[in-house]
Legacy VTK file of the C-alpha trace (Angstrom):
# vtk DataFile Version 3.0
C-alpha trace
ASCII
DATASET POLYDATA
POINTS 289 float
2.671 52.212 -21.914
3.961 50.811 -18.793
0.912 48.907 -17.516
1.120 47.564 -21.361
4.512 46.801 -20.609
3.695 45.463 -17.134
1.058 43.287 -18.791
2.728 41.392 -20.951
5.666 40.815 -18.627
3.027 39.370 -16.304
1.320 37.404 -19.175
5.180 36.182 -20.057
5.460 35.160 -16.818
2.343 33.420 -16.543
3.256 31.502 -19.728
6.234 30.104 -18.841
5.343 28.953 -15.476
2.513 27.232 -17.606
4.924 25.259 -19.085
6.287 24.059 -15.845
2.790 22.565 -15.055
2.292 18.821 -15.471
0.348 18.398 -18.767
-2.596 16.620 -16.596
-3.846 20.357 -15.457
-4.279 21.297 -19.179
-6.688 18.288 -20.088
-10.313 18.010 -19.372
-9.378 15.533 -17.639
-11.396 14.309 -14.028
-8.678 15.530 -11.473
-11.437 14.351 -8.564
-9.131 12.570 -6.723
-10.664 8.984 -5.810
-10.291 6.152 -3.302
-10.320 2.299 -3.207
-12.450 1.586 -0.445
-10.589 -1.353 0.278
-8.238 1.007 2.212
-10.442 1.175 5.312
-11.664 -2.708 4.568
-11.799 -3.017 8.658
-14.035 0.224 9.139
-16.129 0.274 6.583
-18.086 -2.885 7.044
-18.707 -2.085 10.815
-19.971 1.794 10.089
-20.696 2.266 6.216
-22.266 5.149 6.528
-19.914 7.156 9.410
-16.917 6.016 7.363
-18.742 6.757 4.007
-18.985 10.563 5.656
-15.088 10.368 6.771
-14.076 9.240 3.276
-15.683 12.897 1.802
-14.164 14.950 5.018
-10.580 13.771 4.022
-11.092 15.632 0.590
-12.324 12.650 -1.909
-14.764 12.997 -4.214
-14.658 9.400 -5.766
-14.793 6.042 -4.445
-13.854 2.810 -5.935
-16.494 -0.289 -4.918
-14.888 -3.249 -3.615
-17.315 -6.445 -1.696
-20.166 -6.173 -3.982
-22.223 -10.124 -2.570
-25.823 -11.282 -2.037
-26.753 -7.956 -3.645
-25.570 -5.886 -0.929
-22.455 -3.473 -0.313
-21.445 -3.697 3.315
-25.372 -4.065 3.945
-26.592 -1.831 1.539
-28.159 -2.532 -1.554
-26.834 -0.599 -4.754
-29.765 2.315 -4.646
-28.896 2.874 -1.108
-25.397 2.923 -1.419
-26.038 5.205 -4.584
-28.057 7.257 -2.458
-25.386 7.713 0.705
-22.539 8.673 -1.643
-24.350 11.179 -3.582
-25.300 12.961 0.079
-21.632 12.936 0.885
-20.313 14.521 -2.699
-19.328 11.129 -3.949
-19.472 9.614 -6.615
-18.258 5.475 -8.027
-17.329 5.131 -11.402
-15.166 1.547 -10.951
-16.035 -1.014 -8.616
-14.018 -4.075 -8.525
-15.389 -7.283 -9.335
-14.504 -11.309 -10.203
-15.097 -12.798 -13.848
-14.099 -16.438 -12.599
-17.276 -17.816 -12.335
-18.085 -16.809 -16.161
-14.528 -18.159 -17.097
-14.575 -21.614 -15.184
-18.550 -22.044 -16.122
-19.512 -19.718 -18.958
-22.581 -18.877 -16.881
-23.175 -15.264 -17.115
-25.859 -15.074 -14.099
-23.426 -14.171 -11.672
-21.796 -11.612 -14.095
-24.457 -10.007 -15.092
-26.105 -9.359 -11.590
-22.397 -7.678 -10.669
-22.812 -5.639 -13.484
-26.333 -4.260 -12.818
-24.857 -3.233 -9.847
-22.175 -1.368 -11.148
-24.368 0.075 -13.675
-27.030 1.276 -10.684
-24.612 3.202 -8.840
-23.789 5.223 -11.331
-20.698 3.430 -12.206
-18.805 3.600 -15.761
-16.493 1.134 -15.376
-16.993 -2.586 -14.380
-13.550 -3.782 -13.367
-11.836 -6.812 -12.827
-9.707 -7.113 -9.804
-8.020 -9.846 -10.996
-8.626 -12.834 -13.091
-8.165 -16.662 -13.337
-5.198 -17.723 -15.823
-3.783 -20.895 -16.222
0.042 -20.223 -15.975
0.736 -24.148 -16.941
-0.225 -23.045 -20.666
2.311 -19.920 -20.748
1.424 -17.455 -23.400
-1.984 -19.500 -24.350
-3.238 -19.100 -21.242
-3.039 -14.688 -21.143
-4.340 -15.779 -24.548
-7.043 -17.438 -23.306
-8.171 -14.781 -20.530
-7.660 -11.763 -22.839
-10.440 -14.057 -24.905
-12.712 -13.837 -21.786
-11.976 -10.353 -21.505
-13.039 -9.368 -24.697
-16.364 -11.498 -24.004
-17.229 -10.177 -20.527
-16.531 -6.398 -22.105
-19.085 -7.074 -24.968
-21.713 -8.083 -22.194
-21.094 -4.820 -19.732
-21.637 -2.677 -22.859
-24.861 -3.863 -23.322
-25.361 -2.842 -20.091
-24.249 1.175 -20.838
-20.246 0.632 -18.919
-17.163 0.206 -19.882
-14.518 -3.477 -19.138
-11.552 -2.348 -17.146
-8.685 -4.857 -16.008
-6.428 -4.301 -12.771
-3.028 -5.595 -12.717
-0.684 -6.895 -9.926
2.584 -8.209 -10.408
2.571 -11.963 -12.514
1.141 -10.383 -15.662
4.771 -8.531 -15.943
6.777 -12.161 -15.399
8.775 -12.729 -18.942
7.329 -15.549 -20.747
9.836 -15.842 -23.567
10.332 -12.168 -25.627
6.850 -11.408 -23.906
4.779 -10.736 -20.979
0.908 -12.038 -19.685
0.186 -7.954 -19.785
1.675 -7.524 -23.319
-0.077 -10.349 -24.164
-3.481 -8.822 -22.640
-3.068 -5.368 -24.495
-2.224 -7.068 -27.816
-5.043 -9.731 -27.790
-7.791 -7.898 -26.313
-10.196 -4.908 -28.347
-8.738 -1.645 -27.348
-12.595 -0.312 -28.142
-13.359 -2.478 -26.109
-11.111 -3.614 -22.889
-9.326 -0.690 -20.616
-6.706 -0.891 -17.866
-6.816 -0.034 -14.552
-2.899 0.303 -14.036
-1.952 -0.195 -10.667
1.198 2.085 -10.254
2.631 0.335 -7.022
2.672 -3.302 -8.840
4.138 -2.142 -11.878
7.018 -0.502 -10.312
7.069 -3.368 -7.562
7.449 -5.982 -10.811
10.682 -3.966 -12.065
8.680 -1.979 -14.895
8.565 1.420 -15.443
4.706 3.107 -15.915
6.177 5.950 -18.175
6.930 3.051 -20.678
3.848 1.581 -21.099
1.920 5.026 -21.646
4.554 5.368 -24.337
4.220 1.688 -26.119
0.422 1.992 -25.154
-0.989 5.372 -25.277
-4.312 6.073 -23.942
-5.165 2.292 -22.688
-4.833 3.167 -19.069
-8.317 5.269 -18.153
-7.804 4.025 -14.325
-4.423 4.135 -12.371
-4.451 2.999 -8.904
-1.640 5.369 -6.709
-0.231 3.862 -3.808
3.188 4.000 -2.773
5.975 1.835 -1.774
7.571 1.880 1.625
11.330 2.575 1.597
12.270 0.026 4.246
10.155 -2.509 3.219
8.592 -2.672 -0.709
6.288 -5.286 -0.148
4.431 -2.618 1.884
2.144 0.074 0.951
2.436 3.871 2.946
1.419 7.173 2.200
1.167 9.175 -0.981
4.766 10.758 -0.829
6.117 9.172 1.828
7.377 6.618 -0.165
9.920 5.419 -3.136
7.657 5.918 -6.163
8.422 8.724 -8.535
4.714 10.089 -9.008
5.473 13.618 -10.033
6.991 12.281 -13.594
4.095 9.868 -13.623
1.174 12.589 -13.688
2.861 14.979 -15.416
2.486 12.141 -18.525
-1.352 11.672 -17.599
-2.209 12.809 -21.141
-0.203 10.448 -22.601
-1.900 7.359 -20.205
-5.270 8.594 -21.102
-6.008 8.662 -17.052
-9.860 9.634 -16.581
-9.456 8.479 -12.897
-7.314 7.455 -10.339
-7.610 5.763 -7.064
-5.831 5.998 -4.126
-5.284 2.561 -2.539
-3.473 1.499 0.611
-3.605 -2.337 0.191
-0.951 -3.374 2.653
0.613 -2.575 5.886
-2.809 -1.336 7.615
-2.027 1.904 9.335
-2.730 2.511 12.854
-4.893 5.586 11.808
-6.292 4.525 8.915
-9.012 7.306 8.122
-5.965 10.116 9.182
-3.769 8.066 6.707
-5.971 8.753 3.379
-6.280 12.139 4.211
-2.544 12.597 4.245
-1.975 10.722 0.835
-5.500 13.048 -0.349
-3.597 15.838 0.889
-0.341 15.582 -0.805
-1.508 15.260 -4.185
-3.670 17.946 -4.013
-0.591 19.929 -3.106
2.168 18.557 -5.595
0.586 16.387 -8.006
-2.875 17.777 -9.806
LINES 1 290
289 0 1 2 3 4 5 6 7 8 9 10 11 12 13 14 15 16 17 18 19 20 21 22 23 24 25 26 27 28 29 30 31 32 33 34 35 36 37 38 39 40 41 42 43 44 45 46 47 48 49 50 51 52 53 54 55 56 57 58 59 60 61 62 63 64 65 66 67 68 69 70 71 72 73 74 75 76 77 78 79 80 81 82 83 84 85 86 87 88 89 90 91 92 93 94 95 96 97 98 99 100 101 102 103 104 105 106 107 108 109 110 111 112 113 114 115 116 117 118 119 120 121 122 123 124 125 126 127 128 129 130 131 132 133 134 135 136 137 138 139 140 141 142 143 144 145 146 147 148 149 150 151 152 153 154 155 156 157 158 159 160 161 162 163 164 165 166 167 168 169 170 171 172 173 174 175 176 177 178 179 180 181 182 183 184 185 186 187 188 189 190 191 192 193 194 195 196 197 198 199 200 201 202 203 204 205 206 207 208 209 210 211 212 213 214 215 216 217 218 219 220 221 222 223 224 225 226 227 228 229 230 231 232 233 234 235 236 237 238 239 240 241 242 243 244 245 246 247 248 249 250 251 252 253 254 255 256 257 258 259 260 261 262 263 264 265 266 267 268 269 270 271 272 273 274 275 276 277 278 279 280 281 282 283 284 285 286 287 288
């Protein structure tokens, strides 16, 4: 009777502290934690594969493709990059990409070669890094681009991946009752086109994350996490070093729909870059997944 008793003490316990865990443990959810590679933009292109091996030594098991030109990454074609991450534990479902020569043009040559290279190392997601829109035309012109959007994610199907869009800070301007990113999520196939949120410029713009998982759950697959320095906002630091709330952001992870999520440090290049993505790796392995 008293190990009974004991037992389901324990298992009481064991329950309640369950309910203290953020909801993103409970989901099958990939809690690999990723990074941009745009973080260690000077290293990388001098030593892909030494910084390729630092990148898995810090504690990452995803990357995020960035530089993709003349068929090469840093040097490497796709099937040899493919081949260097998967000895280092890595894998690349994003890379970042450019759509403007398809939306200034309508040529798809250029798009379709970025794709195929995507697609060959492994990748899931083709994503935009940003896109051309013409601001003079207000709401038309989100209009407009969410148009392309919807086009350019019709072709990378074909192709076996998914569209994904990355944000910065314009889309959230107000134009009128609205915003460019309202405007993207309401014109644009959610079957079709996926987000990439980018945590930092949301909260940078004056918006709040937690409110656009709740007005639109599930369209975020991607976040990008990287933090804002307290002195200075226009400036990136480490994971938890910084201003931005991220505990009340991954605990609603289920509600965003998060599959992935990149660390980035995009500003304010640290002395010690390599040392600095292994402390922001480090911290959210210990308070956030």
């Amino acid at each position: 009777m008293n190990s009974r008793r004991t037992f389901l003490k324990q298992a009481g316990l064991a329950a309640g502290a369950a309910l203290l865990i953020p909801s993103f443990a409970f989901d099958k959810v990939n809690k690999n934690i990723g990074l941009q590679l745009y973080s260690l933009r000077n290293e990388l292109p001098k030593d892909v594969k030494g910084i390729i091996e630092k990148v898995a030594q810090a504690g990452y098991k995803e990357v995020e493709t960035y530089g993709f030109s003349n068929g090469k990454f840093w040097g490497l074609t796709p099937k040899e990059l493919k081949a260097l991450l998967n000895a280092n534990g890595l894998k690349a479902p994003s890379g970042h990409y450019h759509m403007d020569d398809f939306v200034k043009t309508g040529k798809t040559d250029r798009l379709k070669a970025d794709i195929e290279s995507s697609a060959a190392i492994g990748g899931k997601y083709f994503t935009i890094a940003g896109a051309h829109v013409d601001m003079s035309k207000g709401v038309d012109g989100f209009k407009k681009t969410a148009d392309d959007f919807n086009k350019v994610a019709e072709i990378a199907k074909a192709a076996g991946l998914k569209f994904a869009y990355h944000n910065h800070d314009f889309e959230f301007k107000k134009l009128g009752d609205t915003t460019g990113y309202d405007v993207y999520l309401s014109e644009t196939d959610k079957n079709l086109v996926n987000f990439e949120l980018d945590l930092y410029w949301v909260v940078r713009s004056g918006n709040d994350p937690l409110a656009l998982f709740k007005k639109y759950p599930g369209r975020f697959p991607m976040w990008h996490v990287k933090d804002m320095d307290k002195a200075k906002p226009e400036w990136n630091t480490e994971i938890g070093k910084g201003s931005i709330d991220f505990k009340s952001i991954f605990a609603q992870a289920k509600l965003s729909g998060v599959q992935h999520f990149f660390v980035e440090h995009e500003t304010n290049y640290q002395p010690d870059p390599v040392g600095s993505i292994k402390t922001s790796c480090d911290y959210i392995k210990a308070n956030l997944i």
